[in-house]
C-alpha positions, 0 to 999 in steps of 0.5 A: 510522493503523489497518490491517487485520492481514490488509491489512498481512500481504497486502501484506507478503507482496506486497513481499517478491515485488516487489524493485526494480521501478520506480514511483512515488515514495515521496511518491505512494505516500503519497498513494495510500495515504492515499486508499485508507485513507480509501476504505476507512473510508468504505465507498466503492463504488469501493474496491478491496483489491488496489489498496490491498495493491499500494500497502501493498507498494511502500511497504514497499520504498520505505520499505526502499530508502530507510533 
């Protein structure tokens, strides 16, 4: 899936500032993120970008925590 540059740069900067904070699980996260993405390509009133960046972020350290 395609992203944003500024999306993944914001929440690249948000996961280097969120280490091992607990959360949801990776499969979740997934999902979270998926229906965020697809919010956004849809223009959809209730999207929100800072959610979607905090979900992006805890991917990334899930994903880092979990290679």
């Amino acid at each position: 899936m395609r992203r944003p540059k500024l999306l993944i740069a914001a929440a690249r900067e948000a996961a280097s500032r969120m280490r091992n904070r607990q959360g949801l699980s990776l499969d979740m996260l997934e999902e979270r993120e998926e229906h965020l993405n697809i919010s956004r390509r849809a223009r959809a009133a209730d999207y929100d970008v800072v959610q979607h960046v905090e979900v992006l972020a805890r991917l990334l350290v899930a994903r880092r925590a979990k290679a």
